[in-house]
mmCIF file as gemmi writes it, N, C-alpha and C atoms, coordinates in Angstrom:
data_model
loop_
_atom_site.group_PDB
_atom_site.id
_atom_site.type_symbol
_atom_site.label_atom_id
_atom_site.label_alt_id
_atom_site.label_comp_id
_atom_site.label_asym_id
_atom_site.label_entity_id
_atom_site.label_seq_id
_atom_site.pdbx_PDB_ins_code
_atom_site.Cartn_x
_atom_site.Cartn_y
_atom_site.Cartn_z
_atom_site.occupancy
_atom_site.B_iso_or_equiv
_atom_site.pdbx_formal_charge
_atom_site.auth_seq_id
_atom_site.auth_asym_id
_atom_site.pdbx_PDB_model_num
ATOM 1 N N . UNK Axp A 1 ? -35.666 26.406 37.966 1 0 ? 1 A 1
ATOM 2 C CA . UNK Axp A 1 ? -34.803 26.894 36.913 1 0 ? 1 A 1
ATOM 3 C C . UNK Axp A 1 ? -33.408 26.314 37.053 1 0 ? 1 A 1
ATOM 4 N N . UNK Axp A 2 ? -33.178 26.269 38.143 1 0 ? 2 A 1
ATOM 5 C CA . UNK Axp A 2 ? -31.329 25.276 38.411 1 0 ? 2 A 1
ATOM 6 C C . UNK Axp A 2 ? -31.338 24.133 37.979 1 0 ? 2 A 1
ATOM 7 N N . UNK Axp A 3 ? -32.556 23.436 38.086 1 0 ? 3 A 1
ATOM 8 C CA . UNK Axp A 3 ? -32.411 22.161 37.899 1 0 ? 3 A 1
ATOM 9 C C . UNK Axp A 3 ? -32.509 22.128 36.511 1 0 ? 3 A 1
ATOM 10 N N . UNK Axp A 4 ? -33.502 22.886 35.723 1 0 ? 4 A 1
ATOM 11 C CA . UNK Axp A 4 ? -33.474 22.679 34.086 1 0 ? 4 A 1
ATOM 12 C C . UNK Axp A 4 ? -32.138 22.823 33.366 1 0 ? 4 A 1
ATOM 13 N N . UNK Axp A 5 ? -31.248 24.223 33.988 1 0 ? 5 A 1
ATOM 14 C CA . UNK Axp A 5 ? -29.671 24.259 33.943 1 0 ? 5 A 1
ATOM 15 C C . UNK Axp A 5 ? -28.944 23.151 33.892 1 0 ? 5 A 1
ATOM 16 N N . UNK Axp A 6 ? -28.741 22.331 35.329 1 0 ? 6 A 1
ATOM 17 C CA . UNK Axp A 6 ? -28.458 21.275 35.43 1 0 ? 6 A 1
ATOM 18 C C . UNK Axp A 6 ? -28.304 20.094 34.853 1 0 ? 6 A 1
ATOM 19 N N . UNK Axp A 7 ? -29.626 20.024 34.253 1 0 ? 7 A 1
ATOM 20 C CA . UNK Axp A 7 ? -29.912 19.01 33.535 1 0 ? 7 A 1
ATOM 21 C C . UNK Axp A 7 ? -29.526 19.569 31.99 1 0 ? 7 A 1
ATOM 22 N N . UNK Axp A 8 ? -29.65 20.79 31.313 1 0 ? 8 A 1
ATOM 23 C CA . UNK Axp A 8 ? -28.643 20.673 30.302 1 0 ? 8 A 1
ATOM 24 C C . UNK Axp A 8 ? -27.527 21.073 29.724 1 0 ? 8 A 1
ATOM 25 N N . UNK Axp A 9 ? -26.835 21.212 31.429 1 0 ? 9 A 1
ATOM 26 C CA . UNK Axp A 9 ? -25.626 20.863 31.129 1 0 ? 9 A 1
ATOM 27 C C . UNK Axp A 9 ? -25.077 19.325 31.081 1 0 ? 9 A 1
ATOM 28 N N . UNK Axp A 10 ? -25.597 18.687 31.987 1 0 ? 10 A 1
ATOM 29 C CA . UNK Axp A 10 ? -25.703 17.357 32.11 1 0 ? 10 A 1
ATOM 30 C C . UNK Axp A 10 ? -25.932 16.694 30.463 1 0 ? 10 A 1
ATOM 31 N N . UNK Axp A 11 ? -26.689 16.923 29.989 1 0 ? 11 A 1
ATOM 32 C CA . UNK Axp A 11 ? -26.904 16.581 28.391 1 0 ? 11 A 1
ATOM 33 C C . UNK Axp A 11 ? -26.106 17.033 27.44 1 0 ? 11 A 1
ATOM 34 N N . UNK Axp A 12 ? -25.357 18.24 27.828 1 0 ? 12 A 1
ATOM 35 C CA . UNK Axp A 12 ? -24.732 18.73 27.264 1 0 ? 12 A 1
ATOM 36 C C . UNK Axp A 12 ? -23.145 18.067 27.326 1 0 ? 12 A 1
ATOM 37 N N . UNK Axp A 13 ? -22.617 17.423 28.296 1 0 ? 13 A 1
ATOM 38 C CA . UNK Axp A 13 ? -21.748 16.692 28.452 1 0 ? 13 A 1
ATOM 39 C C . UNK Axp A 13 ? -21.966 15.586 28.081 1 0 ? 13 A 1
ATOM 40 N N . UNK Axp A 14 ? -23.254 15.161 28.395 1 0 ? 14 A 1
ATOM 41 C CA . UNK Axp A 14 ? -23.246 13.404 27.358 1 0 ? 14 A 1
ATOM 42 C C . UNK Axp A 14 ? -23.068 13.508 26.037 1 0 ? 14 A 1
ATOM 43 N N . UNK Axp A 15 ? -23.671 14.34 25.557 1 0 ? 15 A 1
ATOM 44 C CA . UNK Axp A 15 ? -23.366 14.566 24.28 1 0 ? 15 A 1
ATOM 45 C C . UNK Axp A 15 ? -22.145 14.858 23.75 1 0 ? 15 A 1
ATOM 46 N N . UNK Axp A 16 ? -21.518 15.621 24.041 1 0 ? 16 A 1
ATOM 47 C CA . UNK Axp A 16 ? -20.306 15.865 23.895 1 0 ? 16 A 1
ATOM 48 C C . UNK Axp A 16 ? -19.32 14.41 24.452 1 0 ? 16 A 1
ATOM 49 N N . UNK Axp A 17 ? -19.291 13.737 25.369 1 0 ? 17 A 1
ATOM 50 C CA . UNK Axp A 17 ? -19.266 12.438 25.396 1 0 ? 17 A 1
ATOM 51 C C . UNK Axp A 17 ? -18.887 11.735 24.073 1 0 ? 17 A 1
ATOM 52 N N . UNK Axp A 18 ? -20.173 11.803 23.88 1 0 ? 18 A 1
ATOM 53 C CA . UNK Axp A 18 ? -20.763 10.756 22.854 1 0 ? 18 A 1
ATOM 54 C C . UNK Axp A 18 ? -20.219 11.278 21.276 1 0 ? 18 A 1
ATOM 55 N N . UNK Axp A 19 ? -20.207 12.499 21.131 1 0 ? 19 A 1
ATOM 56 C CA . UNK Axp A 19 ? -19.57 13.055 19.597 1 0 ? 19 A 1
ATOM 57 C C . UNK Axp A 19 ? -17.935 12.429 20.086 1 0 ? 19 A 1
ATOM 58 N N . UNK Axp A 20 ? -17.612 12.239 21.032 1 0 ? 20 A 1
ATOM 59 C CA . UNK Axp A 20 ? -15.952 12.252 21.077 1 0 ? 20 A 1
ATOM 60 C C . UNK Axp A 20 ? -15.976 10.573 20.688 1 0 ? 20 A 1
ATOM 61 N N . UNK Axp A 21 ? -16.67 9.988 21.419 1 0 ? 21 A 1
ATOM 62 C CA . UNK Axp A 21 ? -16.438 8.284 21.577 1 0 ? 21 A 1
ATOM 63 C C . UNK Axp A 21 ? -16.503 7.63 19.984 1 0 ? 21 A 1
ATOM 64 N N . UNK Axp A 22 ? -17.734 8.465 19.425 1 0 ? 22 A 1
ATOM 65 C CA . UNK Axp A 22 ? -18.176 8.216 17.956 1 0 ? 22 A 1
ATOM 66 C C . UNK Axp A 22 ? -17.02 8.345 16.889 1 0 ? 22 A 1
ATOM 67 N N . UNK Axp A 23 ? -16.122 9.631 17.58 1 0 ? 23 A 1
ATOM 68 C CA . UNK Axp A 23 ? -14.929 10.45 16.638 1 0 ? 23 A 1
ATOM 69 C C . UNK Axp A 23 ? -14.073 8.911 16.431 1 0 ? 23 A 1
ATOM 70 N N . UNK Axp A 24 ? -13.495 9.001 18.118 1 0 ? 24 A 1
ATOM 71 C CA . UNK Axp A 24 ? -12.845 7.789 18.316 1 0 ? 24 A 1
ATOM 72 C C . UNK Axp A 24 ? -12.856 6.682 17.417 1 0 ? 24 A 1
ATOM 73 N N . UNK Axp A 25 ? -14.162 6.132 17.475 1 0 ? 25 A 1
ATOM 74 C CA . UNK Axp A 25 ? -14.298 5.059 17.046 1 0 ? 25 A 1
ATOM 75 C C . UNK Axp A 25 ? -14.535 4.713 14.928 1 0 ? 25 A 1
ATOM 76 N N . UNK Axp A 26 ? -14.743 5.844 14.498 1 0 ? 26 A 1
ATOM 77 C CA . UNK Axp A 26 ? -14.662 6.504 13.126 1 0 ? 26 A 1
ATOM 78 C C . UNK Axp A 26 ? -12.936 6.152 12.882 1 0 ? 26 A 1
ATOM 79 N N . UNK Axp A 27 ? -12.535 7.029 13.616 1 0 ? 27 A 1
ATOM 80 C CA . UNK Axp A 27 ? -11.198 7.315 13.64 1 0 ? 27 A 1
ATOM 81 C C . UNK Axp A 27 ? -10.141 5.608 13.398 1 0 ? 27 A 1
ATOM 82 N N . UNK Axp A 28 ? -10.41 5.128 14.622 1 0 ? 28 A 1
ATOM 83 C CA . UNK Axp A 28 ? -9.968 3.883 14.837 1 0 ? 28 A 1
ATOM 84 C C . UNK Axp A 28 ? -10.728 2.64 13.578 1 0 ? 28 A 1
ATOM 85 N N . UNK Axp A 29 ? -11.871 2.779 12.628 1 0 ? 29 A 1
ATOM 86 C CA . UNK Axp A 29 ? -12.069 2.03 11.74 1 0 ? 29 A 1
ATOM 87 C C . UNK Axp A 29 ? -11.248 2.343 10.613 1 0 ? 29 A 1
ATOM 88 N N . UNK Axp A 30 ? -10.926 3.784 10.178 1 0 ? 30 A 1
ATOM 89 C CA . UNK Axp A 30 ? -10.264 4.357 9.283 1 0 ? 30 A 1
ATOM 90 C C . UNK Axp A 30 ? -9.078 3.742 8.944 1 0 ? 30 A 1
ATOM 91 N N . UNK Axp A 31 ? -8.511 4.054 10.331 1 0 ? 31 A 1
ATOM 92 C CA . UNK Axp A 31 ? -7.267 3.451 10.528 1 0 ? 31 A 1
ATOM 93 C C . UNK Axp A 31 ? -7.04 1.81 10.141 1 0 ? 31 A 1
ATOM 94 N N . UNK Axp A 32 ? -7.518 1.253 10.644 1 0 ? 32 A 1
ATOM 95 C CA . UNK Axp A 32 ? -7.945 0.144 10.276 1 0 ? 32 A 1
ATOM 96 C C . UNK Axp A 32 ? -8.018 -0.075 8.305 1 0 ? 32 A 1
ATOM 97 N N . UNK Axp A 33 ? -8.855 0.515 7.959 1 0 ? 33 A 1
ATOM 98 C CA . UNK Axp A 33 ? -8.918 0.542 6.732 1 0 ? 33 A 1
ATOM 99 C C . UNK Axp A 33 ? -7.643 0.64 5.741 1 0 ? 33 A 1
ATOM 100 N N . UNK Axp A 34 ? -6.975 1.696 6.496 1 0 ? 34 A 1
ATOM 101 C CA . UNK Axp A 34 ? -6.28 2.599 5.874 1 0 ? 34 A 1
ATOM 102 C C . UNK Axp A 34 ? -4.881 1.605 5.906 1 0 ? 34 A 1
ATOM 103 N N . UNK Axp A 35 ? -4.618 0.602 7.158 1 0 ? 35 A 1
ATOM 104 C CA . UNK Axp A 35 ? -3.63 -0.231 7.198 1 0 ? 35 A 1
ATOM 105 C C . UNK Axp A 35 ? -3.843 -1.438 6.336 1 0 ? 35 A 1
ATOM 106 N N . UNK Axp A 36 ? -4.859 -1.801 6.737 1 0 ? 36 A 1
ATOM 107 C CA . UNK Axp A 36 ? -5.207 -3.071 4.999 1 0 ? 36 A 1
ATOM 108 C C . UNK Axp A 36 ? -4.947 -2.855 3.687 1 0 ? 36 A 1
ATOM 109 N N . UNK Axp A 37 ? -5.312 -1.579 3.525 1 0 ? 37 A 1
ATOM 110 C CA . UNK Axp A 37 ? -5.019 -0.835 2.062 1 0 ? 37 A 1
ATOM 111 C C . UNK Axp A 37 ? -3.597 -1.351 1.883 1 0 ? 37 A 1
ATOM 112 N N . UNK Axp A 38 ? -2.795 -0.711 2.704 1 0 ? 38 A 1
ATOM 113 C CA . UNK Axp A 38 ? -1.374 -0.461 2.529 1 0 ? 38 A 1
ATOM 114 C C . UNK Axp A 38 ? -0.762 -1.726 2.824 1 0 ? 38 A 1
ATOM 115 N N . UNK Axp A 39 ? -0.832 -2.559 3.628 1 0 ? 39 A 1
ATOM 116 C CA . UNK Axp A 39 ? -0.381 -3.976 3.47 1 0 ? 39 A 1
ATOM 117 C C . UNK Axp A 39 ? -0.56 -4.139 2.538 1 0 ? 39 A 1
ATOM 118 N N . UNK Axp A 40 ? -1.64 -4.284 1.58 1 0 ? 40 A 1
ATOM 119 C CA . UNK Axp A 40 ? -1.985 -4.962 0.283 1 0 ? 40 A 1
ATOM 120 C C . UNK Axp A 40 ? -1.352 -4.783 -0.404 1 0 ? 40 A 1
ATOM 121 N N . UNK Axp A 41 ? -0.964 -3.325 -0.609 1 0 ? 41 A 1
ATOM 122 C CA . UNK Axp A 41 ? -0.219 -2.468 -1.534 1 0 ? 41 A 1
ATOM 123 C C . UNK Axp A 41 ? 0.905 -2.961 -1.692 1 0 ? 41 A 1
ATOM 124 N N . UNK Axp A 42 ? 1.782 -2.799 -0.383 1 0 ? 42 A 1
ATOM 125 C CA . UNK Axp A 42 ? 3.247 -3.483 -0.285 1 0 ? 42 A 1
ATOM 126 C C . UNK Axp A 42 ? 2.901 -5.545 -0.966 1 0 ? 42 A 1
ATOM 127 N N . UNK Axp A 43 ? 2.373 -5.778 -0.163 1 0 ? 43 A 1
ATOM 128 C CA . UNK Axp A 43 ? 2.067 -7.451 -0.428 1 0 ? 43 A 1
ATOM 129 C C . UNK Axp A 43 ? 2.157 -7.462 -2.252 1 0 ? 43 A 1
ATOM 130 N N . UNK Axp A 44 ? 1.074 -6.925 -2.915 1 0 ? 44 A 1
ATOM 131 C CA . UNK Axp A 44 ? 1.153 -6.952 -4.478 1 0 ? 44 A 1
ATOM 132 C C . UNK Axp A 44 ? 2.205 -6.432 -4.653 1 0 ? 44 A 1
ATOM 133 N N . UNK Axp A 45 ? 3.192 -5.359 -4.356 1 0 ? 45 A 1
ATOM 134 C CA . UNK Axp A 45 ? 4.195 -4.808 -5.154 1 0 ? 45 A 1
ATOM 135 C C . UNK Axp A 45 ? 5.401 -5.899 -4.813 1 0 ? 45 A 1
ATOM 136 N N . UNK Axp A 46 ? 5.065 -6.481 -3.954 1 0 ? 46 A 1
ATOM 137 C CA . UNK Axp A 46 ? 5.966 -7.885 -3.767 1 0 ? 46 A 1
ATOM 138 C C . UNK Axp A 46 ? 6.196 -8.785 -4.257 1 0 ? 46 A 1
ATOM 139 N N . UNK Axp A 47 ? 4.98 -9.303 -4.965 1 0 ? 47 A 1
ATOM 140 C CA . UNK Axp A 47 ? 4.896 -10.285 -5.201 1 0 ? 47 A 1
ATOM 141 C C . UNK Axp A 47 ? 4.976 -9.827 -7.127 1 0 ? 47 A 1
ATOM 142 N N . UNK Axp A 48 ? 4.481 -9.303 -6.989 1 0 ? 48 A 1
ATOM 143 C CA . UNK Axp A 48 ? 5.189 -8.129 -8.756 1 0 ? 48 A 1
ATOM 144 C C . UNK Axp A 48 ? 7.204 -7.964 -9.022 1 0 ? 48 A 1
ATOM 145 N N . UNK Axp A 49 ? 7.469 -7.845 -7.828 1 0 ? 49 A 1
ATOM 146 C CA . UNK Axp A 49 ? 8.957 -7.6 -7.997 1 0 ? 49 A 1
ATOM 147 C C . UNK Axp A 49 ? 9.458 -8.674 -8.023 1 0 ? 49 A 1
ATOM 148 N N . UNK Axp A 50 ? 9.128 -10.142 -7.434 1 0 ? 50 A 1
ATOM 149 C CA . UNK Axp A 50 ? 9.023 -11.058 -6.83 1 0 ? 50 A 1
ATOM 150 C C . UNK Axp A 50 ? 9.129 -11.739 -8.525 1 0 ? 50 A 1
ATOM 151 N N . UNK Axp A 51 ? 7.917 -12.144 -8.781 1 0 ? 51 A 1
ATOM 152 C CA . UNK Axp A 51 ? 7.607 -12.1 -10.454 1 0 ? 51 A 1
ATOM 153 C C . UNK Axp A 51 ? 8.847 -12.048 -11.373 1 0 ? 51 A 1
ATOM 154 N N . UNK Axp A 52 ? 8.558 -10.362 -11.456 1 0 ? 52 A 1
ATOM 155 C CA . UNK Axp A 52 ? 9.952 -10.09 -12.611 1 0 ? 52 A 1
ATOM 156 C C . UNK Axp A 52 ? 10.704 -10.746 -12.499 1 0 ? 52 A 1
ATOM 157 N N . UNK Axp A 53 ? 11.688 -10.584 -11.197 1 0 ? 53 A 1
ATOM 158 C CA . UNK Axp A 53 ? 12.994 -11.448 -11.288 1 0 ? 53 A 1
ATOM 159 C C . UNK Axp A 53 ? 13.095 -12.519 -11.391 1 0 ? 53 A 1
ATOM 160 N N . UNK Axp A 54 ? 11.609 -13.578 -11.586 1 0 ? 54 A 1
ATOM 161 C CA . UNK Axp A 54 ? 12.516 -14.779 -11.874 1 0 ? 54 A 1
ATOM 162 C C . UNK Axp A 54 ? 12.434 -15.372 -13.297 1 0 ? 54 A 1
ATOM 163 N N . UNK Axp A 55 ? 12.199 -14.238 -14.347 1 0 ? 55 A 1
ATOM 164 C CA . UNK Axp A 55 ? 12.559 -14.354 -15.761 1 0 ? 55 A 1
ATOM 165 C C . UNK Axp A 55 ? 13.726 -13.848 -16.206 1 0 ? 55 A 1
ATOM 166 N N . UNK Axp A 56 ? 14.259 -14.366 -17.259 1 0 ? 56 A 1
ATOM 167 C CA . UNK Axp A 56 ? 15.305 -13.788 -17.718 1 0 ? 56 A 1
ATOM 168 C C . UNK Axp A 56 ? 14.995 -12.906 -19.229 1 0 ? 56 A 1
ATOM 169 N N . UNK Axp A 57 ? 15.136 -12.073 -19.126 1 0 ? 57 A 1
ATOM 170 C CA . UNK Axp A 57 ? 15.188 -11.159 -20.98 1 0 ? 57 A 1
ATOM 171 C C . UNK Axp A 57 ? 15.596 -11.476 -21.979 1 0 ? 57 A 1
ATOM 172 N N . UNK Axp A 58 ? 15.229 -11.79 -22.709 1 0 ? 58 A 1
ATOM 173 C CA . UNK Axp A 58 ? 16.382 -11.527 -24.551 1 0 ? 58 A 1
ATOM 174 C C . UNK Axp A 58 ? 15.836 -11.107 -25.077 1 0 ? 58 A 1
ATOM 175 N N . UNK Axp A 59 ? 16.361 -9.788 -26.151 1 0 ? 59 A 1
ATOM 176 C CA . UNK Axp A 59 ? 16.455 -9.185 -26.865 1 0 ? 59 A 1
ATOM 177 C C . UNK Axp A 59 ? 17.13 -9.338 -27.781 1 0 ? 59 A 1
ATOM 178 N N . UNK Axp A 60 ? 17.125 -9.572 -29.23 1 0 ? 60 A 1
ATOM 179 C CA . UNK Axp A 60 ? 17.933 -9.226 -30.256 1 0 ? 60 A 1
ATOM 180 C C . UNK Axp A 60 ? 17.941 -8.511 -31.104 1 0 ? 60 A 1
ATOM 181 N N . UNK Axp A 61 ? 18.944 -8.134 -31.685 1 0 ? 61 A 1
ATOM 182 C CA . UNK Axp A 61 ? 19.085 -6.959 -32.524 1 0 ? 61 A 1
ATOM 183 C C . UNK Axp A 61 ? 19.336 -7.28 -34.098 1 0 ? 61 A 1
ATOM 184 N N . UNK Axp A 62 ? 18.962 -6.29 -34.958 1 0 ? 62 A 1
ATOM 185 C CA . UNK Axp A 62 ? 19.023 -6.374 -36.187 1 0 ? 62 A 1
ATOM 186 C C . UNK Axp A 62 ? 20.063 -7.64 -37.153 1 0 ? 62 A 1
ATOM 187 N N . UNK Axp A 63 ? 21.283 -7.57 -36.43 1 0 ? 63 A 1
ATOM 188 C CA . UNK Axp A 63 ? 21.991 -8.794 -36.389 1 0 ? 63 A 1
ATOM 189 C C . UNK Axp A 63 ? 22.277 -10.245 -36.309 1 0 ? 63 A 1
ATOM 190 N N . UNK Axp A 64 ? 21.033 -10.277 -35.576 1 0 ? 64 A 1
ATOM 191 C CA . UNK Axp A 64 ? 20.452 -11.703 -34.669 1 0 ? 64 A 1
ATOM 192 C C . UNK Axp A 64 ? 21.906 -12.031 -33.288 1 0 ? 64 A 1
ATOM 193 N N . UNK Axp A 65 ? 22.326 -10.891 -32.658 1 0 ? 65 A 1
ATOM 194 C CA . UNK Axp A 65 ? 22.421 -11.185 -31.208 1 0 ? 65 A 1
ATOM 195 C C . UNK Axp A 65 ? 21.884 -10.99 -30.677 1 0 ? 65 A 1
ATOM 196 N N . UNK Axp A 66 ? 21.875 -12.383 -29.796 1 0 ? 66 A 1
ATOM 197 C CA . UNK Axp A 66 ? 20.795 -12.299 -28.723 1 0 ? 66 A 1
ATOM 198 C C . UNK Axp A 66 ? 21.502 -11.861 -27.092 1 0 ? 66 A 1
ATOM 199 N N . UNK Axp A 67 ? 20.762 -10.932 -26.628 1 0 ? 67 A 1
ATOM 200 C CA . UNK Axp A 67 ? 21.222 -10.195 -25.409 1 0 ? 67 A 1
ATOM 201 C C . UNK Axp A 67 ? 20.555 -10.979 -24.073 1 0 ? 67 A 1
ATOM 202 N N . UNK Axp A 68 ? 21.055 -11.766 -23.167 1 0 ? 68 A 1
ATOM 203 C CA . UNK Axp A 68 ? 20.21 -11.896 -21.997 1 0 ? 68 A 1
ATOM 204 C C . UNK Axp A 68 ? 20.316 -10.883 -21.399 1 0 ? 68 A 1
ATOM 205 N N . UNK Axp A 69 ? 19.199 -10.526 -20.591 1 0 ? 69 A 1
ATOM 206 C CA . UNK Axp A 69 ? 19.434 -9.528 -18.757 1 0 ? 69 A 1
ATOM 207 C C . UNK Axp A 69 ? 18.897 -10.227 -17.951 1 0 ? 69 A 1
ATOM 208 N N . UNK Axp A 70 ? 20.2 -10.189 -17.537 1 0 ? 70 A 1
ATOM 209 C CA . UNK Axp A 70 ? 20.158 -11.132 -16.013 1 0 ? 70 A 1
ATOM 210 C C . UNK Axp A 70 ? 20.697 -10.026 -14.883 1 0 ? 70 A 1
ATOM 211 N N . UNK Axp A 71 ? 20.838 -11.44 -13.782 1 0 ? 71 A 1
ATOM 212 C CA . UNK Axp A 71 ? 21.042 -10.335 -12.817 1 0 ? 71 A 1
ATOM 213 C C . UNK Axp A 71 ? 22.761 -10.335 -12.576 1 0 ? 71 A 1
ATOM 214 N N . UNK Axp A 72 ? 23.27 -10.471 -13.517 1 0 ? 72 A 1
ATOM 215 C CA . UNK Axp A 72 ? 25.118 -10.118 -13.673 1 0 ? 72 A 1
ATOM 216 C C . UNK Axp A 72 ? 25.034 -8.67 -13.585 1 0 ? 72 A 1
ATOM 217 N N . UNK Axp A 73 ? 26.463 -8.521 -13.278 1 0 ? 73 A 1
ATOM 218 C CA . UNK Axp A 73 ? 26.806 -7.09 -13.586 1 0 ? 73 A 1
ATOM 219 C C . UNK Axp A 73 ? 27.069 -6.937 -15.12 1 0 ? 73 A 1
ATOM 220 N N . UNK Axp A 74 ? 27.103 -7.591 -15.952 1 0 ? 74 A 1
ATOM 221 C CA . UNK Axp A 74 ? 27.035 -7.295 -17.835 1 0 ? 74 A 1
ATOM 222 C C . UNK Axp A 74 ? 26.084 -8.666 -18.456 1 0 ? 74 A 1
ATOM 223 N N . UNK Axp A 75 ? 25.615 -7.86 -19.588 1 0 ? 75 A 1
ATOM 224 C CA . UNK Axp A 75 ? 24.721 -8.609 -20.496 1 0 ? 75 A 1
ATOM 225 C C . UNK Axp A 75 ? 25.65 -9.301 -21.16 1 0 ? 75 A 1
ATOM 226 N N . UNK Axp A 76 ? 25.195 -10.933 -21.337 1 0 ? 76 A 1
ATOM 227 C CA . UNK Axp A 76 ? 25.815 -12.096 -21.889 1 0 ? 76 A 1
ATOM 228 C C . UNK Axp A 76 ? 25.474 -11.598 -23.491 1 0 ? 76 A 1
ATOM 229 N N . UNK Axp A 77 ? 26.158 -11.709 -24.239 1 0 ? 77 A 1
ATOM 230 C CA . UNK Axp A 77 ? 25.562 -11.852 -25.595 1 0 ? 77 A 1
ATOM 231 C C . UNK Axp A 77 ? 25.892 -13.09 -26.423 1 0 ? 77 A 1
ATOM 232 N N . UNK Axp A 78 ? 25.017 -13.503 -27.641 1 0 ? 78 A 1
ATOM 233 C CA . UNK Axp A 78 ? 24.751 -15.189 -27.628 1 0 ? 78 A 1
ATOM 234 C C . UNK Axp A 78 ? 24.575 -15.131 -29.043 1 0 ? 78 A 1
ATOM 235 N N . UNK Axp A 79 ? 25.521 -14.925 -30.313 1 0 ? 79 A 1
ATOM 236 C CA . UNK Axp A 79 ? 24.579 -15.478 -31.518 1 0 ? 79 A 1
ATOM 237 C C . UNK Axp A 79 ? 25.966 -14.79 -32.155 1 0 ? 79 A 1
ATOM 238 N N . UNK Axp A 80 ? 25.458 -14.465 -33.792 1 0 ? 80 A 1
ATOM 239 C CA . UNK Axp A 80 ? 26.888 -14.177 -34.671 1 0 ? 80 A 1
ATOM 240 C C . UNK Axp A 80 ? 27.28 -13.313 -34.207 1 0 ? 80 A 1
ATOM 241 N N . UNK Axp A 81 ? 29.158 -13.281 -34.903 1 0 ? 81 A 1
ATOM 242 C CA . UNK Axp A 81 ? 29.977 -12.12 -34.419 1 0 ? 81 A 1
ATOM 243 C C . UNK Axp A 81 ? 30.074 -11.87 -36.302 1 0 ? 81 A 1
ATOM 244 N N . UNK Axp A 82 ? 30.056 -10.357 -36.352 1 0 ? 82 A 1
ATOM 245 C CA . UNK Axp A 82 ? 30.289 -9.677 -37.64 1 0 ? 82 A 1
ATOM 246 C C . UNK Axp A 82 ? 31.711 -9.223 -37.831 1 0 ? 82 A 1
């Protein structure tokens, strides 16, 4: 009878072992996952911001001035004065 004890406690620790190593290793792919995601994320929103700025805007208005947005601190305006 000690020895059947023995032995599952003995099993009972491998196992338990083994649910932890498994956790671990779940854990550590996730992670993994979860950091690719988010590089990507940043990388595209980079290369999106990246993008925009190297166009310039115009807009015109009922008038026919034309507004650039740039990256000044004020919008150039470009066409008739009324």
């Amino acid at each position: 009878m000690e020895e059947k004890d023995k032995t599952w406690s003995e099993i009972e620790e491998l196992f338990a072992t083994e649910v932890i190593e498994q956790s671990k290793r779940t854990a550590k792919r996730w992670f993994i996952i979860w950091l690719i995601t988010f590089l990507t994320l940043v990388g595209t929103n980079g290369v999106w911001i990246y993008m925009f700025n190297q166009y310039d805007y115009v807009s015109q208005d009922g008038s026919g001035v034309n507004t650039y947005k740039t990256d000044v601190n004020g919008d150039v305006n470009n066409g008739s004065e009324n």
